[in-house]
C-alpha positions in Angstrom: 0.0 0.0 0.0 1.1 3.8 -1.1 2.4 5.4 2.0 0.6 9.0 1.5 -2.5 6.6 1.2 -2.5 5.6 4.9 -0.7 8.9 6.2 -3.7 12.1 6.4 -5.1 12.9 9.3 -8.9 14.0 9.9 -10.3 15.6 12.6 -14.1 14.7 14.2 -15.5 17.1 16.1 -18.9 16.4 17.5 -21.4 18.8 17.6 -23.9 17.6 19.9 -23.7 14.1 22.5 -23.8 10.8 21.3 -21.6 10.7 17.8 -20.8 7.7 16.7 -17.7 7.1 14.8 -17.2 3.5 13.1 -13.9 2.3 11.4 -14.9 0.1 8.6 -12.1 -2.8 7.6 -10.8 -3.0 3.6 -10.7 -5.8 1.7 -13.1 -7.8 0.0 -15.6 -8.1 3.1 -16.1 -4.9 4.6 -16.6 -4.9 8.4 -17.2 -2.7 11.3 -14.1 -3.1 13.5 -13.7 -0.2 15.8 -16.5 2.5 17.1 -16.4 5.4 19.4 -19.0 7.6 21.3 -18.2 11.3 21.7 -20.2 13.5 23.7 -20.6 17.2 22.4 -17.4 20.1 21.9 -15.1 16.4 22.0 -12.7 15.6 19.2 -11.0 12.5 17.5 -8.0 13.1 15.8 -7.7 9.8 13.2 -6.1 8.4 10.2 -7.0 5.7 7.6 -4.6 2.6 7.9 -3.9 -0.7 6.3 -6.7 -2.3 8.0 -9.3 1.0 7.7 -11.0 1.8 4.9 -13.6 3.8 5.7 -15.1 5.4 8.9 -18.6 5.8 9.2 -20.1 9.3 11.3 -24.0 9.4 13.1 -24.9 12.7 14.5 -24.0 15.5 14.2 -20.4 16.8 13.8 -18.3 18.3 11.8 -16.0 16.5 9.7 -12.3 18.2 8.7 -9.4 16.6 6.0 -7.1 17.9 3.8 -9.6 18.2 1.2 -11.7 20.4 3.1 -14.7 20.0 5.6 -18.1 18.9 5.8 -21.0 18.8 8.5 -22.7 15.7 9.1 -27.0 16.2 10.0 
């Protein structure tokens, strides 16, 4: 795997309590493998990996990578 594929960070910040944030595996089958709960005004501070793929946000936060940011509703 490309190294500046695995390397960018994104930030999660949640804007109310409750925000789930689910890691989602790659490869063929794609799993849930990891989930967090943030309560509102707390951060996560992640990165994709080998094993992530994907990460999957409920609630509503706002959502900020290299390629700009969004807000989840």
């Amino acid at each position: 795997m490309d190294k500046s594929s695995v390397s960018d960070f994104f930030v999660i910040k949640a804007l109310e309590d409750g925000v789930q944030v689910i890691g989602l595996t790659r490869g063929n089958d794609t799993r849930f493998h990891h989930s967090e709960k943030l309560d509102q005004g707390e951060i996560m501070i992640a990165q994709f990996t080998e094993h992530t793929s994907a990460v999957k946000v409920r609630g509503k936060a706002l959502v900020q990578t290299s390629h700009g940011e969004i807000e989840s509703e």
